[in-house]
C-alpha positions in Angstrom: 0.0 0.0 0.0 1.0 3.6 -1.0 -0.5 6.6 0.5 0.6 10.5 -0.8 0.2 13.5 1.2 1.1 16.9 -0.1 4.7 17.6 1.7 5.4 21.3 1.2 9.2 20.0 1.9 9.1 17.7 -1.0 7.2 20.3 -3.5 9.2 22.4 -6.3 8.4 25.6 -7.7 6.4 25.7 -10.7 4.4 27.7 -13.2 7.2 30.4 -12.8 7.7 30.2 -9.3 4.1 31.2 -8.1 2.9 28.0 -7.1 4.6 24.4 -5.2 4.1 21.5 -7.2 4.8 17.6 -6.0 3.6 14.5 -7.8 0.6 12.5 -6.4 1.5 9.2 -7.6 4.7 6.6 -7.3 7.1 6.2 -10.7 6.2 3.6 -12.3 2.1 3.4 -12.0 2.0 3.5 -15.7 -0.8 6.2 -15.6 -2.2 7.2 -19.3 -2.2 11.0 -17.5 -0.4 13.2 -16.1 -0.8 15.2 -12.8 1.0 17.5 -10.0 -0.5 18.6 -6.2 -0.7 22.5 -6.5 0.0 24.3 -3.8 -0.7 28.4 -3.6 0.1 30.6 -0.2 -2.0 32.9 1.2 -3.2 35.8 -1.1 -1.4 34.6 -4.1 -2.0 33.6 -7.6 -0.8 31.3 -10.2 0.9 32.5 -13.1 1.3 35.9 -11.3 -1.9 37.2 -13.1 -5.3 36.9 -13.4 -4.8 36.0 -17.4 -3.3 32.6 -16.2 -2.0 30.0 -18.8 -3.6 27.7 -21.5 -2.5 24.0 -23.0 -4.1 22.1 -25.6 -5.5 19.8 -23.0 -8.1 19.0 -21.1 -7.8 19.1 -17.6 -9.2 18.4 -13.8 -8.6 20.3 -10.5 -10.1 18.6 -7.7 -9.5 20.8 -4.5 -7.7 19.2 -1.7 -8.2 21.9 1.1 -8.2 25.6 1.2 -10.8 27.7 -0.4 -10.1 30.2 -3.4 -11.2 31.4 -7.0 -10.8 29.5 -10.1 -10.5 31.7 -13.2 -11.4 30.2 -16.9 -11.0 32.7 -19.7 -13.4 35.0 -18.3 -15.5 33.2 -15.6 -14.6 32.9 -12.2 -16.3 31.1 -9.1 -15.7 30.5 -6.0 -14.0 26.8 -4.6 -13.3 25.0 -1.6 -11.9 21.6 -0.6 -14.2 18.5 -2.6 -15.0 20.8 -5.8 -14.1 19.3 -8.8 -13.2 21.7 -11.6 -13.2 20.6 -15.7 -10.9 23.1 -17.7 -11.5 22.8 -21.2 -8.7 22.2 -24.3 -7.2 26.0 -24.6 -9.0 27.7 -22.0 -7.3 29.9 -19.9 -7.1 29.3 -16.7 -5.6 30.1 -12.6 -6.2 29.6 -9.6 -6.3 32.7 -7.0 -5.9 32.2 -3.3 -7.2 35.6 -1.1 -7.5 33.3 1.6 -5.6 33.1 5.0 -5.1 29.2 4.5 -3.5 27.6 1.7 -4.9 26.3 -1.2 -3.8 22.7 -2.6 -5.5 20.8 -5.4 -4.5 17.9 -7.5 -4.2 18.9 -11.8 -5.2 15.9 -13.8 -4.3 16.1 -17.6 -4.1 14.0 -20.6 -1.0 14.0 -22.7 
């Protein structure tokens, strides 16, 4: 048996710094997807912008604790810890924390 936590000690930077990333799953489970734990501070926001990033793939942020804003091209809503969020093919898209508690959410994504 293998269980993952989100370890802020084990987490890199990513998506220029703004954000922690670790993986969720051990090498070698084969998965046909790819995927990273986000992390974001208190009253931060990935990318550094509210215009956030875009990738030709689909992809699925289900919210691991924390509450904050998603932002897809140019609808936002509120989310907290169980939400499950589908971010189409070339939609832009970030995550914004004004929070006092940090946001962390697993990115699913097929290559």
């Amino acid at each position: 048996m293998k269980i993952t936590r989100f370890d802020k000690t084990n987490a890199h930077p990513a998506h220029n710094g703004t954000i922690l990333g670790m993986k969720a799953f051990s090498e070698g489970m084969n998965e046909p997807f790819s995927h990273l734990y986000g992390y974001l501070e208190t009253n931060g926001i990935m990318d550094g912008s509210r215009e956030g990033h875009s990738h030709p793939t689909a992809e699925i942020y289900i919210v691991m604790d924390g509450n904050g804003i998603v932002i897809i091209n140019d609808e936002e809503a509120a989310v907290s810890a169980g939400d499950v969020i589908e971010i189409p093919r070339n939609a832009s898209h970030t995550m914004e924390n004004k929070s006092g508690k940090p946001l962390t959410w697993l990115a699913i994504w097929w290559n």
